[in-house]
N, C-alpha and C positions, 0 to 999 in steps of 0.2 A: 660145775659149769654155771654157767650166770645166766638168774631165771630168766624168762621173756618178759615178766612183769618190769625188773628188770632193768632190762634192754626196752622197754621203753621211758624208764628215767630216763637214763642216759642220754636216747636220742633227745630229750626235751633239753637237755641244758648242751645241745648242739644245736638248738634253734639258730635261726639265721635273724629271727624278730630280741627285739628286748623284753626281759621281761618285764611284766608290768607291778608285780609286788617284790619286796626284798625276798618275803616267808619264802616264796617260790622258786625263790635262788637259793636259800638257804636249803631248803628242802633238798632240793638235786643235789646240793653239796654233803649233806649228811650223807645221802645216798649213793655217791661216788665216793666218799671214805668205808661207807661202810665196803663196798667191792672191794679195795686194796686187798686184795687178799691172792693165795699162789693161783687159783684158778680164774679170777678175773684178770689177769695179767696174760692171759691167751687174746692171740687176735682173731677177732671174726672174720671174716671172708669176706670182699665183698664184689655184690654179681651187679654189677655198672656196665655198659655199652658206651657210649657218645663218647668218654673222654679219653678209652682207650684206644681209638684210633685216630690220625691225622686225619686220613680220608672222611670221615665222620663229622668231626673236629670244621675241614671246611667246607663240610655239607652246611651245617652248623651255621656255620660265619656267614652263608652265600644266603642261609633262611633267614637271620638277622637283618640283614642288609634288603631283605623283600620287604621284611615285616617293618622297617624304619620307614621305608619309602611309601607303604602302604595306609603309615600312621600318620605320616606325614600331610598325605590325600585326606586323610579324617581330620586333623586337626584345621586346614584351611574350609574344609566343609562347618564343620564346630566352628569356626573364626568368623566362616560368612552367618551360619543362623544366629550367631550372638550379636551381629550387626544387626540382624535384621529383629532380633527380639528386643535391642536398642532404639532400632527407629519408628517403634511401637510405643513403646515409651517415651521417647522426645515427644513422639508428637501428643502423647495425651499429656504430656509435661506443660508442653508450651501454649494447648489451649485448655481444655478443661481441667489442667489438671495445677492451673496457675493459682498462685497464695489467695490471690481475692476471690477465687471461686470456691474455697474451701466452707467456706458458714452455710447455714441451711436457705437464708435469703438468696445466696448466690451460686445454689446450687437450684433453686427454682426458677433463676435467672438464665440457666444453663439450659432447662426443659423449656423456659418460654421463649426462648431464643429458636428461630428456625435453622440458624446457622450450625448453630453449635448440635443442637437435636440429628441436624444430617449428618455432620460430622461423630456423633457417638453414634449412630448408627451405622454406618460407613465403616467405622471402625471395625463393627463387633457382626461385620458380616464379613463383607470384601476383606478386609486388612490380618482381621482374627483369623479368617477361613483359608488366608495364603499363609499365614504364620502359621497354625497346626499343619496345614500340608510341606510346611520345612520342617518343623521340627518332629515331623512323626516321622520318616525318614534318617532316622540317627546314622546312619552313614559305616556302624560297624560291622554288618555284614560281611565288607570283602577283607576284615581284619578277621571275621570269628572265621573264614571260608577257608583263610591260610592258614590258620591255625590248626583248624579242623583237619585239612588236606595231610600236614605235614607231624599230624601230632603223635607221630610212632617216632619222628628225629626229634623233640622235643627234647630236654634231659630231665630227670628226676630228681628227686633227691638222694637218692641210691646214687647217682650219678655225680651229683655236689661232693658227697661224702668221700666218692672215688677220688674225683678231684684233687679235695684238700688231702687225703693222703698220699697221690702222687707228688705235692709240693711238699708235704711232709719228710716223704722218702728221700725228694731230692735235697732238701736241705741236708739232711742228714750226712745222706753217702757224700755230697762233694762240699758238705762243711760250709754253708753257705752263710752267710752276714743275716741274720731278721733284719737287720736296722737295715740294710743295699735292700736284699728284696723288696721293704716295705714302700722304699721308696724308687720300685722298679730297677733297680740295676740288679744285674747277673753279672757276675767277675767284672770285665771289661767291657759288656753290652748294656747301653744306658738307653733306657727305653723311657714315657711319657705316661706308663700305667703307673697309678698308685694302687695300694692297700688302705682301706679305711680302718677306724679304731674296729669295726665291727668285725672286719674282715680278718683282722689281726684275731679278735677274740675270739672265733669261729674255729681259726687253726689252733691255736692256742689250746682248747678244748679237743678238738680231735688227735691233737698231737699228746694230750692227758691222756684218754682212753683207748689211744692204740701203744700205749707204754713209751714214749718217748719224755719223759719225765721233765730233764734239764731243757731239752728243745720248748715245753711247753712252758716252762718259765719266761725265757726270753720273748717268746711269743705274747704273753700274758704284761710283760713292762711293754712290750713294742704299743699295743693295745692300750694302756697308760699312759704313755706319752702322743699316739695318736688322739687320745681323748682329751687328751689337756690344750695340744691344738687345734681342734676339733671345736672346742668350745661344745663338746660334749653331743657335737650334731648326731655322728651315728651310734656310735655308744655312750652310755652316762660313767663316768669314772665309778661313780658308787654303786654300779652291774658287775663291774671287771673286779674290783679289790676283794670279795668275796672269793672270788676264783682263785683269785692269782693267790690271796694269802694260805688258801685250803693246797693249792699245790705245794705250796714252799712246806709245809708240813709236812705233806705227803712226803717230797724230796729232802726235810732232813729224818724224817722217822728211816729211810733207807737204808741205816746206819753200817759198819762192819760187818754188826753183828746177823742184823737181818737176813743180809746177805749170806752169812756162812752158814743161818739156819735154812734158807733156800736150796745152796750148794748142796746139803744134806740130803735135803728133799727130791730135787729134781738132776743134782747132778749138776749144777750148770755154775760158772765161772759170773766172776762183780763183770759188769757190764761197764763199758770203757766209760770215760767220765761226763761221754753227754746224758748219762743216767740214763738211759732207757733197759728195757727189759721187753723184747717181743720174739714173737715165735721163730726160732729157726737162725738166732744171735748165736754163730759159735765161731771155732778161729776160721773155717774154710770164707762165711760171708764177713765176716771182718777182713781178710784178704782181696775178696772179692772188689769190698768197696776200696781199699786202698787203691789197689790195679785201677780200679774207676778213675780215682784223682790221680793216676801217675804217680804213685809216690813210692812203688816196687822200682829197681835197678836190678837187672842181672851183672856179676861180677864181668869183667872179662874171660876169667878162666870156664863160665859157664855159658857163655858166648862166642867159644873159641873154634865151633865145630860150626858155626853158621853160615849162609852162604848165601848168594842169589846168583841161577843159572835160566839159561834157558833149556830145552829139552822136549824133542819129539814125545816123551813120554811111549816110547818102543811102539808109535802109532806109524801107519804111514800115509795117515789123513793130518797128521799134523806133520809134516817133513817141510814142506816151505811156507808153515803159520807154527812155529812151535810155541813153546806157552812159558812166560815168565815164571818161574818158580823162587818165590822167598820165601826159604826153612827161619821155623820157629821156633825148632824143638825135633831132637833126632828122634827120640824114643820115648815116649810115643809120636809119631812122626805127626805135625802140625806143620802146614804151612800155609802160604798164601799163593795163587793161580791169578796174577794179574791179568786187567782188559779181557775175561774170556770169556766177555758179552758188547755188545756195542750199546750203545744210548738207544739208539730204534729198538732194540730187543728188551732191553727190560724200559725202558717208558713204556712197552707194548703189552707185556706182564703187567706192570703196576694198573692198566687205565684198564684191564681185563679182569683183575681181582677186585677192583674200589668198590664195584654193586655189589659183589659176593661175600663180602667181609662180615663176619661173625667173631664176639667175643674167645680167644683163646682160651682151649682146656688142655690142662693137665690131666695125664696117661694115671690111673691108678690100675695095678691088677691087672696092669697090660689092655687093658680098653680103652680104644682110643675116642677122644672127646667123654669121657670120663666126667667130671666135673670143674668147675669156674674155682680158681683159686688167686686168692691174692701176692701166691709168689710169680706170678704169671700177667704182666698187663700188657694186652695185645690185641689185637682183629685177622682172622686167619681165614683162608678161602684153599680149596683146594685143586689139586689140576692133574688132569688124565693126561697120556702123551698120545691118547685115540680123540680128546675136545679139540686139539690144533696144532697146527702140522710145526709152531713154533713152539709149542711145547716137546713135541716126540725130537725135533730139530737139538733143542737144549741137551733133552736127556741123552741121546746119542753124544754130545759133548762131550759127557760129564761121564760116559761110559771108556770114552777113547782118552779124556786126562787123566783117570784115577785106573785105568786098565781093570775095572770091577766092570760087571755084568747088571745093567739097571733096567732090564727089560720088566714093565710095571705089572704089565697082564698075567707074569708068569710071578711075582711075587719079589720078583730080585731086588726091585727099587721100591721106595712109597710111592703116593702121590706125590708129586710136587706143594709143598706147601707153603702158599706166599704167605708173608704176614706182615700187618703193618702197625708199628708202633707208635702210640700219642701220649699225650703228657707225662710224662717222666715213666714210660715206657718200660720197662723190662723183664729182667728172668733171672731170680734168682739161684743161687748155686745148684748145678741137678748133674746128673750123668743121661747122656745118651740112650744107654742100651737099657731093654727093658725085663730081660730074664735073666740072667747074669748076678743079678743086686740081690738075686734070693738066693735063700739057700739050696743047695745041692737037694735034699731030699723036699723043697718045696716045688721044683721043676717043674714037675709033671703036671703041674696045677696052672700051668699055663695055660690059656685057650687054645686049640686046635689050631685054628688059623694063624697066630702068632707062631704057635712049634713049629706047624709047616714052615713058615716063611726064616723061624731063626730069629735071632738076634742083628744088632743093627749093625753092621761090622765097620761102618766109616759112614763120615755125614761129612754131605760138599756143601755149603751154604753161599749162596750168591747175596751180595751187597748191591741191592737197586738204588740203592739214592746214597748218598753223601748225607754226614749228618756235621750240622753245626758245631756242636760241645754235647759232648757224651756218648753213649750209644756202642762206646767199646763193644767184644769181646773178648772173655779175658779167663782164663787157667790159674785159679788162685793158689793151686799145690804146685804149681810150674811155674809160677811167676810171668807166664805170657801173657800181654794185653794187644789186641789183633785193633785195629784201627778202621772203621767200616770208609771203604774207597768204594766209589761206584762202577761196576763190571768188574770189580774181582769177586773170588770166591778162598773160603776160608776152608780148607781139607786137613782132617785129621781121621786117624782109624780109632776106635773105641775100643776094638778088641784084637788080642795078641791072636796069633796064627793059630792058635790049638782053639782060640775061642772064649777064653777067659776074661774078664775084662782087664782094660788098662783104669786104673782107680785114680791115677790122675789127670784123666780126663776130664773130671768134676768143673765143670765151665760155667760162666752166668753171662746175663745180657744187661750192658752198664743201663739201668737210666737215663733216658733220652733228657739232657737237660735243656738245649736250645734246638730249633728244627724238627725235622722229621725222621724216619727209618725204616727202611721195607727190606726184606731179606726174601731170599725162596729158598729152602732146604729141599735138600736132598738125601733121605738117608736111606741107605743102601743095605743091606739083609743079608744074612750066610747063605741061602739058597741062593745055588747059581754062581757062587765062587769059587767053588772045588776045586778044579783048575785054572783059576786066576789067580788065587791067594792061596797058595800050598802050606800045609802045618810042615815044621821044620822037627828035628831032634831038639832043639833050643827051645823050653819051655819059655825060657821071658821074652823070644820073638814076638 
């Protein structure tokens, strides 16, 4: 593993400043050669807040927008004392402090003068004594006050770093132009933000050391041609060509050969030709991301069995509101549960979970909020159907469409867990159920309260918001891509009737590329289904 000493090279030639000697470029670059190696090719983790949620995100924007208004108030205070430490100086300008009063003769002319005598005294009481009392008053207080007030929403550089690798990720998965982004357009959305040479060299660098190899190339000429028109304002061309040449090395030493000594070593397949090399690249997330851009078709002949009905769902709470059903997929059965929330009901969820939003954790060993991973970028809060009576209202829904049993207090459902996704947002490839994925003779090593409850037999997932571009859901061993609609809900079972899993269930969450994205899951538990979900003679039921 790569020492902490380290890791903080590294972070230094992710500075966001220039540096100020070459040696100290050249330094971090010996030192990011020397890491190529199988074990610096792992990605770190990283534990950020602010840029993984929208909510956060426009907490963010709304403190910005104080703090502008707030600076603004200071600089016409700074505008008016620099007037007034001007018309201190005019006026000694324009009487004592005029060319012919400069010589020692006319400077004794200046003390035998009574005019002039009152007037320097005048000054350096009354005039002096209103000017300290402006200027001792620096006016930044109600700047340090907001700062102060507000400095847990603040972002870090934990946070920066998150950042550039959400933009990272998102280039990637949906193939994205350097040269469009840099100059703010996304596919067909042409927006007024630019990227500076710096800004470019920043990713450029982080897109090196989380293994994105080839991406960090382009990034690195974006950054060169930003500097050339730049006229080298934010970066100097002769900071970036160090880099960018040390990468191209990096990227041709990757040879055949390297690769099949890797293969050897770790097992692992040449990595498609944007050259990168990061934790968790195999064909399930290479699928994953395709389904992201659309670029998966099912046949007709594997589309033949699809349908959209409507259906009481054997309720007799829904006999004159039945419920849009579009299948996705028979076996394992996915579909989608159109409008089966209204706008008031999840706008009402969404503005109920924004204060309680906490970083997303990934389940290890069955403990839940486990730890902060970076297959995971999210804000999650969670909800009782005993905190409000439109929560227990939901859950009762989701009990009478999926005909399962989601009573919380007895174990049969989870909590409800809302979550909401920010900048290039997602989840990649995972399964659902949490006992299941071990082995038969590791079972019993489950937590108590998890055996009680079972495994997760089906997860309803409600879509609160509409997302601009991205934000799928999507089955890259089944080729389903679910399309997030606001008030539907996304249902599939995870596990066959005897309880086994279904293994191509392996699902991810696309990358939020444009907009926002809030879901509530629902996942549902073997206890309490006994009689809902009967085991058949058909073991691949």
């Amino acid at each position: 593993m790569i020492s902490s000493q380290n890791n903080i090279i590294i972070s230094k030639t992710l500075s966001y400043r220039p540096s100020k000697q070459l040696t100290s470029v050249n330094l971090c670059i010996i030192t990011l050669v020397s890491l190529v190696t199988i074990s610096s090719l792992l990605v770190t983790s990283v534990d950020c807040d602010v840029f993984s949620s929208t909510a956060h995100l426009r907490s963010l924007m709304y403190l910005e927008r104080h703090l502008i208004h707030t600076l603004n108030d200071y600089v016409k205070q700074v505008q008016r004392k620099l007037g007034e430490v001007k018309k201190y100086v005019d006026e000694f300008t324009q009487t004592a402090g005029r060319p012919e009063y400069s010589g020692q003769e006319e400077s004794d002319a200046i003390i035998g003068n009574p005019i002039q005598a009152f007037q320097l005294v005048k000054r350096l009481t009354v005039d002096w004594t209103d000017l300290q009392k402006t200027l001792s008053d620096d006016g930044w207080d109600k700047v340090q006050q907001l700062i102060d007030e507000y400095q847990e929403l603040l972002p870090t550089k934990e946070d920066l770093r998150g950042a550039a690798l959400a933009l990272v990720r998102l280039t990637d998965t949906y193939m994205l132009n350097m040269s469009d982004i840099s100059r703010g357009n996304i596919f067909d959305l042409h927006t007024k933000v630019y990227l500076s040479a710096r800004d470019c060299l920043y990713l450029a660098k982080h897109s090196f050391n989380n293994g994105y190899y080839g991406q960090s190339i382009e990034w690195f000429q974006q950054a060169l041609q930003k500097a050339q028109l730049e006229g080298n304002r934010t970066a100097p061309i002769e900071e970036i060509i160090p880099f960018y040449n040390m990468a191209l090395q990096i990227h041709d030493d990757l040879s055949p050969s390297f690769w099949s000594n890797v293969s050897m070593i770790l097992n692992a397949t040449k990595p498609p030709h944007t050259m990168r090399f990061v934790d968790g690249d195999n064909d399930d997330y290479r699928d994953y991301q395709a389904l992201c851009r659309g670029e998966v078709a099912r046949t007709p002949f594997e589309t033949k069995d699809l349908n959209c009905y409507y259906s009481n769902m054997d309720s007799k709470w829904l006999i004159l509101q039945p419920v849009k059903v579009e299948v996705h997929y028979q076996k394992p059965f996915i579909a989608i549960f159109h409008d089966l929330m209204t706008d008031k009901e999840s706008d009402a969820i969404r503005d109920m979970a924004a204060p309680m939003l906490t970083r997303a954790r990934v389940q290890t060993d069955c403990a839940r909020d486990d730890e902060v991973s970076d297959t995971r970028t999210s804000q999650t809060t969670w909800f009782s159907e005993d905190e409000h009576e439109l929560i227990a209202r939901i859950n009762r829904r989701v009990s009478e469409v999926t005909g399962l049993s989601t009573i919380m207090h007895l174990s049969h459902s989870e909590l409800m867990q809302v979550a909401n996704y920010g900048m290039g947002g997602h989840y990649t490839p995972h399964y659902d159920y949490l006992i299941v994925d071990r082995p038969p003779e590791e079972r019993h090593l489950v937590p108590e309260r998890e055996a009680y409850a079972g495994d997760r037999t089906a997860t309803l997932m409600f879509y609160l918001s509409d997302v601009i571009k991205g934000g799928g859901t999507v089955f890259p061993r089944l080729g389903v891509a679910l399309t997030p609609n606001k008030n539907s809900a996304a249902f599939w079972f995870n596990l066959r009737r005897n309880g086994e899993a279904f293994e191509d269930t392996i699902h991810g969450a696309c990358p939020v590329l444009v907009g926002e994205k809030w879901v509530a899951n629902h996942w549902i538990r073997e206890i309490g289904q006994t009689f809902r979900r009967k085991c058949t003679l058909n073991p691949e039921d």
